[in-house]
C-alpha positions as CSV (number, residue, x, y, z in Angstrom):
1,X,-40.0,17.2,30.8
2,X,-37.6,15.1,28.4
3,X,-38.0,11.4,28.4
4,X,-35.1,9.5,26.7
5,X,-36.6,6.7,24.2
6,X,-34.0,4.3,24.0
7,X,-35.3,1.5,21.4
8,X,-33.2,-1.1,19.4
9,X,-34.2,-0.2,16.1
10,X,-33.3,3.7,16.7
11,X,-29.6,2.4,18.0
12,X,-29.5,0.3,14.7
13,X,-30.7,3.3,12.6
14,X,-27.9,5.7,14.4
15,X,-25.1,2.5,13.3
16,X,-26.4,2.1,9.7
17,X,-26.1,6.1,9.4
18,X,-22.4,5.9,11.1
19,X,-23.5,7.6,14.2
20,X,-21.7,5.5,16.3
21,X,-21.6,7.1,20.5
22,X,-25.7,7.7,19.5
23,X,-26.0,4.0,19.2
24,X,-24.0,2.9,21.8
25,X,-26.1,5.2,24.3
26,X,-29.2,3.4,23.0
27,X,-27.5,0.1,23.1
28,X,-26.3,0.7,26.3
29,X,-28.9,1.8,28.3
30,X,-31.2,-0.9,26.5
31,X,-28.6,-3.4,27.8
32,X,-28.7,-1.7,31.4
33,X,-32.4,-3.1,31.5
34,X,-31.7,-6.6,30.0
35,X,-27.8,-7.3,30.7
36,X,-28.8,-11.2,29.2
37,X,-29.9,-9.9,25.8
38,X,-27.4,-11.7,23.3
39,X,-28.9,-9.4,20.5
40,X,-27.7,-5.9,22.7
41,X,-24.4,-7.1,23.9
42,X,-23.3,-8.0,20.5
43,X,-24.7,-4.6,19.2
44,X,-22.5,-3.0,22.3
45,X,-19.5,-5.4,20.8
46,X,-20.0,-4.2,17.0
47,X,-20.2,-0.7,17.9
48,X,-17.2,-0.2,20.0
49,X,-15.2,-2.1,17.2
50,X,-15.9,0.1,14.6
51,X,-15.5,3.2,17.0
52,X,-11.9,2.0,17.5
53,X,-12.1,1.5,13.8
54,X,-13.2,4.8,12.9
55,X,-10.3,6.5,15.6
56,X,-7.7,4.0,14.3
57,X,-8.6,5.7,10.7
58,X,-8.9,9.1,11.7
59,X,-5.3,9.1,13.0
60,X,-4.1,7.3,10.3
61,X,-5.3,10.1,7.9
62,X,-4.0,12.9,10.4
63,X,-0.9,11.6,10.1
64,X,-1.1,10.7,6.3
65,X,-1.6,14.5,5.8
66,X,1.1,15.7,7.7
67,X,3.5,13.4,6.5
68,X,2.5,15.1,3.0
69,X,2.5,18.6,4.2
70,X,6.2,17.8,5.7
71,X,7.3,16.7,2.2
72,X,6.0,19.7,0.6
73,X,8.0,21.6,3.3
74,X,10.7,19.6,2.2
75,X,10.5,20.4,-1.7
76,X,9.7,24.2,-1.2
77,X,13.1,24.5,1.4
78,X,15.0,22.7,-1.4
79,X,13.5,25.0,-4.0
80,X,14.4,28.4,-1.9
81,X,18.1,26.9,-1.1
82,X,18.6,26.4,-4.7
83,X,17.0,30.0,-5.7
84,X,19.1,31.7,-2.8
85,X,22.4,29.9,-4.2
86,X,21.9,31.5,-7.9
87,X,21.2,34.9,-6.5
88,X,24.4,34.3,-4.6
89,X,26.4,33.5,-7.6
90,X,24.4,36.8,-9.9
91,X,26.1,39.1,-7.2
């Protein structure tokens, strides 16, 4: 049978390593039990910041790297035009 151990200083160990949904589940269901505790509602708070953080980032860098595939694109069409308009010219 498998018990969940939800404690405080596993949710802050799961933060400080970046493991963000793993602390809010122990931060959550802590809070569950004690829906007054300042200390768990700010953790909760923290948490879901730098989760929207973390996605705000994430896309950020999705679309950094297509933006740069798109201009290699770019370059590499320019290149063939300019290669298919000198074999034109040979014939």
């Amino acid at each position: 049978m498998k018990e969940n151990l939800h404690t405080i200083e596993l949710g802050r160990l799961y933060e400080d390593q970046g493991y963000y949904t793993m602390a809010m589940e122990h931060y959550s269901a802590l809070l569950t039990g004690d829906e007054k505790n300042k200390e768990l509602s700010d953790a909760v708070k923290r948490v879901k910041l730098k989760i929207e953080q973390g996605d705000k980032e994430a896309a950020c860098k999705k679309v950094s790297v297509l933006f740069e595939k798109w201009i290699e694109l770019l370059i590499l069409e320019k290149r063939l035009l300019t290669i298919g308009a000198l074999n034109f010219y040979q014939k």
